[in-house]
Residue, then its C-alpha position, 0 to 999 in steps of 0.5 A: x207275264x210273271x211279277x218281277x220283283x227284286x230282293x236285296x240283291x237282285x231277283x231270283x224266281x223258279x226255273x221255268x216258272x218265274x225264271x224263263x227267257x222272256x223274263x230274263x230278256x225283259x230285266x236286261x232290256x230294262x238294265x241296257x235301257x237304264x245304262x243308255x239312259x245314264x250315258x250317252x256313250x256305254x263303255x260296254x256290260x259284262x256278262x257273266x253266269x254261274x253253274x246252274x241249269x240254263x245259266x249258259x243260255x240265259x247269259x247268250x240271251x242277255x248278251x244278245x239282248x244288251x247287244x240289240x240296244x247297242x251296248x258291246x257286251x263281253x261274255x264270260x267264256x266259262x261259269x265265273x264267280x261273281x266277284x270276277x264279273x264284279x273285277x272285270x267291270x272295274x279292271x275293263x272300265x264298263x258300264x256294269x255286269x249282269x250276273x245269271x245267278x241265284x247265288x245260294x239258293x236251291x237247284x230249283x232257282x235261278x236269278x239275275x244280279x246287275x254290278x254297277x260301275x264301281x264293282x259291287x251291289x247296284x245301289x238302292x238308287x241304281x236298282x229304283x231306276x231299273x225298276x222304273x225302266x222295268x216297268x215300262x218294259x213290263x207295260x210293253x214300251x219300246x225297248x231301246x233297239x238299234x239298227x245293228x248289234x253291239x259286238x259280243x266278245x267271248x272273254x276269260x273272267x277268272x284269269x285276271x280274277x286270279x291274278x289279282x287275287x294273287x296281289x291281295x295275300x301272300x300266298x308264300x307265307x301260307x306255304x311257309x306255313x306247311x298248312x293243307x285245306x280241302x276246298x269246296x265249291x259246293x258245284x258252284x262257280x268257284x270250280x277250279x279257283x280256290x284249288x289253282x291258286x293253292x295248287x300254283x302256289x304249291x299249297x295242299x289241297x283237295x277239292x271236293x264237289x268239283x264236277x258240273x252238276x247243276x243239281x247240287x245233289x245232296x246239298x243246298x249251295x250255301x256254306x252254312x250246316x248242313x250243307x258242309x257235312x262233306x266238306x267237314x267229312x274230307x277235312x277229318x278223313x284227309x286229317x288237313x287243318x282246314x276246309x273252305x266253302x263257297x256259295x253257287x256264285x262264290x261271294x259267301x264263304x263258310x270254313x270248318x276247322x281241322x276236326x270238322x266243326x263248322x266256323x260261321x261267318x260272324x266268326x269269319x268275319x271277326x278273325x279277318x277284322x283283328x287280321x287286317x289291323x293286328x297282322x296287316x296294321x291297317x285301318x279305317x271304319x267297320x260296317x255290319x249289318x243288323x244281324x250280325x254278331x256283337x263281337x264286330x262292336x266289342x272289336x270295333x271299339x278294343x280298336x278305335x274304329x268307327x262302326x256303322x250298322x246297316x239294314x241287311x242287303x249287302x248293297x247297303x254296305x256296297x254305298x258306305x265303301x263308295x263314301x267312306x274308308x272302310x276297312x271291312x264290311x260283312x253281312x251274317x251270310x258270309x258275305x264280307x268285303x276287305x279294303x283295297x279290294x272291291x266294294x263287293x263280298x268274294x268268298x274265294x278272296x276271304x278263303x285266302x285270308x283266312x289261310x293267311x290269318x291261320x298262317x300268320x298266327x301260327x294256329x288253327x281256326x278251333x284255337x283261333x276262335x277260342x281266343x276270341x271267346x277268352x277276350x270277348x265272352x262266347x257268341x253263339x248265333x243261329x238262324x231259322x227260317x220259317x215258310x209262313x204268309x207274307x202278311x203273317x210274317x209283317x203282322x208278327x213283325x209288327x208285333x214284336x215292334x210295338x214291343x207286345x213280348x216281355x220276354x223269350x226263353x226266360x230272358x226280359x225283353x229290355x229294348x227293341x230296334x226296328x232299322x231292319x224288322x224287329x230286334x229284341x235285345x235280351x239283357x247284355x249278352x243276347x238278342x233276337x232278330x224277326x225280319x220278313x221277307x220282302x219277295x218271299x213267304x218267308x219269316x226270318x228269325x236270328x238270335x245271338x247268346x252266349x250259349x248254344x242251348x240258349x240261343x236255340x231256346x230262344x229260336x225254338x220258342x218264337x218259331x213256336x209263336x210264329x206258327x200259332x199265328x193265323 
């Protein structure tokens, strides 16, 4: 019997390994059992699955095994991105949705992720009484069986999905525009979603790494550098002004402008801010989380809006949508929620205001971006992550919280925040984030400057101290 632990959005484990059947009967036996808990009469869970290898089957088992306490379920029909479960629990009125995903990670993996009520990340309160019921699944207690079955209704997740989408942009307008995209789904549950709203709306495209291959041969599914060498490659070889990428369970985006250089997600999440308030004239208050850009706090305040920095996970911005009026939320990964929406990332749905942004401003994303760094000074980021022993990874946390490093790369260390690992903050411009992982032999390392060159200096001389320590 494997340890199970979940992460900040739900658990992931090895094909085979961690991630096998009786695993994944046992986390939704615990989720069916936390949903009867909470209501005596469940209006049902979604079931949903991405791409990956033995996704299908893991879902007809957790179909079955939500079934047998009870719960109806309504099984998605097709590999579906996880904001269309996300938008089925809300559009249906259920109880919440398992997804079978291990979203950005490598072929190897696989993962279930649970959406409450409300259509986003189980929040932190959700999830410690899944563990608890988890754990008594794990001792070997009852589960909560009933005499017969719920029903298992095969649905369409995507249809609706889309056309709600259509409602949220205005895809006439990046008609109008005579703008063209390439679009990849990186083999991810996005196949066919990106390119049919284009293609329906009569907008250019092409799509690449459109076929089922639960390899992802040649890329990891996560829209950052390297993965996109390909889709930077058909962006320059089609000569079209854009191309969008999204991760394996598509609610994380990654963009390349029309000469093939990569545009992160802080800068993502950036240009849909000044969007939503300047093009749209809405308003409310701004989450990041603790590793994300400085540009959101520059934008914040030009703005007037409140802003709220939160540990990373995205479930931590899921809970402040619920409570407050939140225009955006976004997360370094490229994970971002808009107002009107969900309370949850959609990658495909961020795609299309981004087609829109470069619609309504009448320019490319190279220049759009290049007015952000004329405004705001440039922002550089990186990331590393570093394979190292979890108890090594917290001790240098540690470490770097008990501020025992004067400096990094040159730069004086002149104040330390702790709310999510430790972050160095380097003079006015820059910063340093080390975070260890919670499930995984894994150091995280973020750093922000206004050049490139010092941003890998500063990444390139922690990892260095990092991997002199025993």
């Amino acid at each position: 019997m494997s340890d199970i632990q979940f992460g900040t959005d739900g658990w992931r484990g090895l094909i085979g390994e961690d991630f096998n059947f009786a695993n994944v009967r046992r986390i939704c036996a615990a989720i069916a059992q936390y949903v009867r808990k909470e209501s005596s009469k469940s209006s049902g869970l979604i079931v949903a699955y991405d791409t990956r290898f033995l996704s299908a089957e893991a879902a007809q088992a957790a179909a079955e095994e939500v079934a047998a306490a009870g719960i109806p379920v309504f099984l998605t029909s097709q590999p579906a991105p996880t904001p269309a479960a996300s938008y089925a629990v809300v559009a249906r009125g259920t109880s919440g949705a398992i997804v079978i995903t291990a979203s950005h990670n490598p072929f190897r993996w696989n993962g279930v992720k649970f959406k409450a009520p409300y259509g986003g990340s189980a929040s932190p309160a959700i999830m410690k009484k899944v563990e608890a019921q988890l754990a008594r699944v794990m001792r070997g207690g009852a589960r909560a069986r009933r005499a017969k079955d719920a029903p298992i209704e095969k649905v369409d997740l995507v249809t609706p999905y889309l056309e709600k989408l259509k409602t949220l942009v205005h895809l006439d307008h990046i008609r109008a525009s005579g703008l063209r995209f390439v679009v990849d789904p990186m083999y991810g549950a996005a196949r066919g979603c990106l390119a049919r709203l284009f293609e329906e709306a009569r907008i250019p495209c092409i799509e690449i790494h459109s076929d089922h291959n639960p390899l992802f041969p040649g890329l990891n599914p996560e829209p950052i550098e390297p993965h996109v060498a390909g889709l930077k490659k058909a962006v320059i070889e089609s000569a079209y002004d854009a191309g969008f990428a999204s991760d394996g369970d598509a609610d994380r985006i990654g963009a390349v402008d029309g000469k093939g250089a990569f545009v992160d997600s802080h800068k993502i999440f950036s240009l849909l801010l000044r969007h939503l308030v300047e093009d749209l004239g809405l308003n409310g208050e701004v989450v990041k989380t603790f590793s994300t850009t400085q540009l959101i706090d520059k934008l914040a305040r030009k703005y007037d809006l409140p802003l709220h920095i939160t540990p990373i996970g995205f479930k931590y911005i899921c809970d402040l949508m619920l409570t407050r009026n939140v225009l955006i939320g976004g997360e370094e990964s490229g994970g971002i929620a808009v107002k009107g929406h969900l309370p949850e990332r959609d990658g495909v749905l961020n795609a299309l205001l981004l087609a829109e942004v470069m619609a309504e401003k009448h320019h490319g994303l190279a220049d759009l971006v290049r007015e952000l760094n004329q405004e705001f000074g440039p922002h550089e980021y990186g990331r590393v992550d570093l394979e190292i022993e979890r108890d090594v990874a917290h001790r240098l946390v540690r470490h770097v919280a008990q501020k025992k490093i004067g400096s990094v790369a040159g730069l004086d260390v002149t104040a330390v925040e702790d709310l999510d690992g430790a972050k160095m903050i380097l003079g006015e411009a820059a910063w340093l984030l080390v975070r260890a992982s919670g499930t995984e032999n894994l150091l995280r390392l973020y750093a922000e400057a206004p050049g490139g060159e010092q941003v890998n200096a500063m990444l390139g001389e922690m990892t260095e101290f990092a991997r002199r320590q025993k």
